[in-house]
N, CA, C and O atoms as a DFTB+ gen file, in Angstrom:
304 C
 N C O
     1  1      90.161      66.631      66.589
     2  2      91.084      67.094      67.607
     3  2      91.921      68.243      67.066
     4  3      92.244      68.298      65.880
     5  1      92.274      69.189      67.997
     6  2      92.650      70.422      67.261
     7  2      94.107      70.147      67.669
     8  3      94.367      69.413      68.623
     9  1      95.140      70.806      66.858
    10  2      96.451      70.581      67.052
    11  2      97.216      72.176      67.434
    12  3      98.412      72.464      67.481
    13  1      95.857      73.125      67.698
    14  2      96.848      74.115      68.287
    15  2      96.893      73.969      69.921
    16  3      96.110      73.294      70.589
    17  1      98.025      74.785      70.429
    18  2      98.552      74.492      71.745
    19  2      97.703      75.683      72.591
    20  3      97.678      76.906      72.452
    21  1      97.031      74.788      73.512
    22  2      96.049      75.601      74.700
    23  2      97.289      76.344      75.597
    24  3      97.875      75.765      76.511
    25  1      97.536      77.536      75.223
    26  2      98.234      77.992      76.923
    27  2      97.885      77.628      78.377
    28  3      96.771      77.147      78.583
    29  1      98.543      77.772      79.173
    30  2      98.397      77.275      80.204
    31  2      97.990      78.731      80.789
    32  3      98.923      79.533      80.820
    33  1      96.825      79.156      81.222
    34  2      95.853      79.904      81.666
    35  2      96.666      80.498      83.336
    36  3      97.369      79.550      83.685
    37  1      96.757      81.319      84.088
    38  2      96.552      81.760      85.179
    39  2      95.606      82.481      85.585
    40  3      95.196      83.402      84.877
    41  1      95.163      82.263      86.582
    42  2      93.829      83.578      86.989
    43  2      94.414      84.993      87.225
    44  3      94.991      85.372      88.245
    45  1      94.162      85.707      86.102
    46  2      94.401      86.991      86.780
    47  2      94.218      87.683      87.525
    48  3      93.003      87.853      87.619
    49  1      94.902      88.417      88.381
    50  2      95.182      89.246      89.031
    51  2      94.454      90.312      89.696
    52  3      94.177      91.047      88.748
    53  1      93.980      90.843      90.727
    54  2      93.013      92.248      90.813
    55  2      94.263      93.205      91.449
    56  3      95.323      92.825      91.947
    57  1      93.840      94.355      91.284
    58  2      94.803      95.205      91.942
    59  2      94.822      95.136      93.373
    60  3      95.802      95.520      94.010
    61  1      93.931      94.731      93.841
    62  2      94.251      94.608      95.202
    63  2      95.551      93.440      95.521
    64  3      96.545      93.629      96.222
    65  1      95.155      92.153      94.731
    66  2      95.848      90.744      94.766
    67  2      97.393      91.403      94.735
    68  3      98.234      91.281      95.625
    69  1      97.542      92.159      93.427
    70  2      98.571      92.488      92.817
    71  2      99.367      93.201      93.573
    72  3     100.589      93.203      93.420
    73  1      98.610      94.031      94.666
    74  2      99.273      95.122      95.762
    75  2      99.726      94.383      97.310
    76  3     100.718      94.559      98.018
    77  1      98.774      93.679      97.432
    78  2      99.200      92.406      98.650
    79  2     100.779      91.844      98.120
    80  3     101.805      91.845      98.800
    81  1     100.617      91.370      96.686
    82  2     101.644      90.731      96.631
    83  2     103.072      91.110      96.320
    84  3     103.947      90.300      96.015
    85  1     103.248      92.592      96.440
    86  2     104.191      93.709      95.886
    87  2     104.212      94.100      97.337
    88  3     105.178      94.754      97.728
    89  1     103.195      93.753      98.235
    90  2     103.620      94.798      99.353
    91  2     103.148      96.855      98.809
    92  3     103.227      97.875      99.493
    93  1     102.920      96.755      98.072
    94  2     102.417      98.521      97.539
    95  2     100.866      98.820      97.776
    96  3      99.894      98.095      97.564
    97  1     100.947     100.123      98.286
    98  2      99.199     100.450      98.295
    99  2      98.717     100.039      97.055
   100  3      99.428      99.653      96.127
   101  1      97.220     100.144      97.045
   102  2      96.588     100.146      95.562
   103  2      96.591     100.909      94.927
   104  3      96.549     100.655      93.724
   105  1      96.658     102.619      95.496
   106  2      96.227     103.621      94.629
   107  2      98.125     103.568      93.736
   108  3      98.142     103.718      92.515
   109  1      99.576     103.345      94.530
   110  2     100.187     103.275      94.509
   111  2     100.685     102.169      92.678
   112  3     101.425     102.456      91.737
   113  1      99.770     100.888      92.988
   114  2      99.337     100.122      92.107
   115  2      98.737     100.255      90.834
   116  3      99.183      99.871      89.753
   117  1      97.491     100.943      91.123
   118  2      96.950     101.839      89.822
   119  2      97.802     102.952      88.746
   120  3      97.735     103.199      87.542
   121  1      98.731     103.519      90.051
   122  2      99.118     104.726      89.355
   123  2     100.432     104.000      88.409
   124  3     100.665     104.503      87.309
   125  1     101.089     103.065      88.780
   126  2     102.165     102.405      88.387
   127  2     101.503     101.922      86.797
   128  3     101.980     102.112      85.679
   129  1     100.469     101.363      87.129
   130  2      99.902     100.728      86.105
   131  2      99.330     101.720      84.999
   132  3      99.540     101.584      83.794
   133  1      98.608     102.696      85.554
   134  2      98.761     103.422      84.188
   135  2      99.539     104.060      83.803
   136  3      99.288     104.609      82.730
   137  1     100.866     104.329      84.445
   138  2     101.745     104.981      83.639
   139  2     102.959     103.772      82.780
   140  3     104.074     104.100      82.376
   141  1     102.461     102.636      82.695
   142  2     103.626     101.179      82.157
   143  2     104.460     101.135      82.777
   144  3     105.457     100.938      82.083
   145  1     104.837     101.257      84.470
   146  2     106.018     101.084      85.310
   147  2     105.496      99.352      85.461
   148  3     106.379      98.499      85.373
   149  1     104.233      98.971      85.659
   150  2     103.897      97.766      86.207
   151  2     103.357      97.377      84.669
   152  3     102.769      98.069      83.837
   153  1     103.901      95.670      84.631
   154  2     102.683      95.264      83.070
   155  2     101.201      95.114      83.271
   156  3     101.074      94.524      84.343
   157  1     100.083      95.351      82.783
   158  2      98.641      95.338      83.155
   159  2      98.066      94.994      82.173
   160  3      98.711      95.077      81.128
   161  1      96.926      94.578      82.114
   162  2      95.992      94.477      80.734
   163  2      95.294      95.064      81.896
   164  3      95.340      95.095      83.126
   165  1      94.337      95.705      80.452
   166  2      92.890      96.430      80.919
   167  2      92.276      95.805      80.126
   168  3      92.592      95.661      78.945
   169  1      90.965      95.185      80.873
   170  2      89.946      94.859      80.612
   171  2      88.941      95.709      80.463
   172  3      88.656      96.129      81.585
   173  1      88.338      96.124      79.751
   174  2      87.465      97.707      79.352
   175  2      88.006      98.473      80.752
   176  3      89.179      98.779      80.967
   177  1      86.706      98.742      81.777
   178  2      87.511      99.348      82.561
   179  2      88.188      99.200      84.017
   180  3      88.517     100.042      84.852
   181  1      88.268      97.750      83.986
   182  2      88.946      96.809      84.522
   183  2      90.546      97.011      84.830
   184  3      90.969      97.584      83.825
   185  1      91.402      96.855      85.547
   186  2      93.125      96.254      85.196
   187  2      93.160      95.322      86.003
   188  3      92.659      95.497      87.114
   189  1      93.782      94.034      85.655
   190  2      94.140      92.796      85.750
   191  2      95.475      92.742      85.078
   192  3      95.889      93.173      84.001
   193  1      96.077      91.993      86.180
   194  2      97.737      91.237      86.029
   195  2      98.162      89.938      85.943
   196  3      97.516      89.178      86.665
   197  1      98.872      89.526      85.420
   198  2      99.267      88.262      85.051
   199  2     100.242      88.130      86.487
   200  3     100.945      89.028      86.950
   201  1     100.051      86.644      87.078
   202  2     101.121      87.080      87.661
   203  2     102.365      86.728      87.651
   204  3     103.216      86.843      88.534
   205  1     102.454      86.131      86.218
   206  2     103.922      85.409      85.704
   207  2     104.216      86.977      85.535
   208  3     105.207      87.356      86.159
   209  1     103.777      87.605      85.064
   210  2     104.646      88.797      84.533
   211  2     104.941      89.887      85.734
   212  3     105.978      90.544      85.826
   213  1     104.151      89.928      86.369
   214  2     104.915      90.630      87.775
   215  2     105.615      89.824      88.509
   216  3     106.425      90.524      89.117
   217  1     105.783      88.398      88.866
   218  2     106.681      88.028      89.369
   219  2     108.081      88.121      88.577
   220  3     109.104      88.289      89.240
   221  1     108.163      87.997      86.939
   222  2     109.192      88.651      85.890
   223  2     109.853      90.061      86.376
   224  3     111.006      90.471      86.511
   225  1     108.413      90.652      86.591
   226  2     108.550      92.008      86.552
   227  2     109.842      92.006      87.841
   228  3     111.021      92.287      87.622
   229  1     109.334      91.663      89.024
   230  2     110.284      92.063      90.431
   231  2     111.653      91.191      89.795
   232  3     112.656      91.905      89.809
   233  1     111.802      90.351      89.462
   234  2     112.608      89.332      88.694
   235  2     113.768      90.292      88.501
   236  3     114.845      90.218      89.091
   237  1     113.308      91.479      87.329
   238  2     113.949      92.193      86.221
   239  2     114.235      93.512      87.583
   240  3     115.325      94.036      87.348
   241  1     113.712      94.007      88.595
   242  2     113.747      95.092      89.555
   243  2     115.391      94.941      90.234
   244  3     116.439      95.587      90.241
   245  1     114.819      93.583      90.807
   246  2     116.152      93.000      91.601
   247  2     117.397      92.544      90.988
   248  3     118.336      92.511      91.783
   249  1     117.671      92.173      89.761
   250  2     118.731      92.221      88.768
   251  2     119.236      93.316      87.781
   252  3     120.109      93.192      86.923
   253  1     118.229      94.811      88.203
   254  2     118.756      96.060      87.281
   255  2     119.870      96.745      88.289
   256  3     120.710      97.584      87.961
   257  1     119.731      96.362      89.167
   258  2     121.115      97.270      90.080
   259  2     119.860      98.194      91.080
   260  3     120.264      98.910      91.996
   261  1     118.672      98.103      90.846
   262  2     117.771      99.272      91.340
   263  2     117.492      98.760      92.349
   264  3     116.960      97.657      92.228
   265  1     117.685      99.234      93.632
   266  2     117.075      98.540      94.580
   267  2     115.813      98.357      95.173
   268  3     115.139      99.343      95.471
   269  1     115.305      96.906      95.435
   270  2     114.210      96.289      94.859
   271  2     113.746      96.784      96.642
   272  3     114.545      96.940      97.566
   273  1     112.065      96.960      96.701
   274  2     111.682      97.381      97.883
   275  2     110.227      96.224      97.423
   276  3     109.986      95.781      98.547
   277  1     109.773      95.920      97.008
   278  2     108.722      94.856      96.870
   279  2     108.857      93.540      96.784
   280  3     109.743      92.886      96.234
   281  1     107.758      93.142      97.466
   282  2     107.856      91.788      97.000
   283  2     108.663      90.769      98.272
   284  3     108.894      89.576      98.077
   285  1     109.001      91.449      99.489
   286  2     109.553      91.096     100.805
   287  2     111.514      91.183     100.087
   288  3     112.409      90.676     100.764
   289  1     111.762      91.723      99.028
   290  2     112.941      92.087      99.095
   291  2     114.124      93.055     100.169
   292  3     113.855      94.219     100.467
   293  1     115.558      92.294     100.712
   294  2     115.990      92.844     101.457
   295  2     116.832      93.556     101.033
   296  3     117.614      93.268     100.127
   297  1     116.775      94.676     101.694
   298  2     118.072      95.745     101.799
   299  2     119.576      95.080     101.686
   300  3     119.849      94.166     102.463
   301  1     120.572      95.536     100.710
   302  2     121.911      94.787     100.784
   303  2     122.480      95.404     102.127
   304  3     123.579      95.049     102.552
């Protein structure tokens, strides 16, 4: 029996998933993602999202003072 700790796995993400769930186009999505506005892994030539870390991500949007437009966030 092995005694290291299995993470707890989520299915990642497609950019489409990732854009439904931001409310943002895809190309909108892509472009975010390759410039590190959004977190992404690339899979060779793949991008896939975690979606603990974009839900972090809007998390960290809506608590910088920046006003948050994704994610069904409202206008103050």
């Amino acid at each position: 029996m092995s005694d290291i700790p299995t993470p707890t796995r989520e299915r990642l993400w497609t950019v489409r998933e990732a854009a439904a769930f931001l409310r943002l186009g895809r190309n909108t999505v892509y472009e975010w993602a390759a410039t590190g506005k959004l977190p992404a892994l690339r899979l060779g030539s793949r991008i896939r999202f975690e979606p603990s870390a974009l839900r972090q991500w809007v998390a960290l949007q809506r608590g910088s003072g920046v006003p948050a437009l994704v994610a069904g966030a409202r206008r103050p």
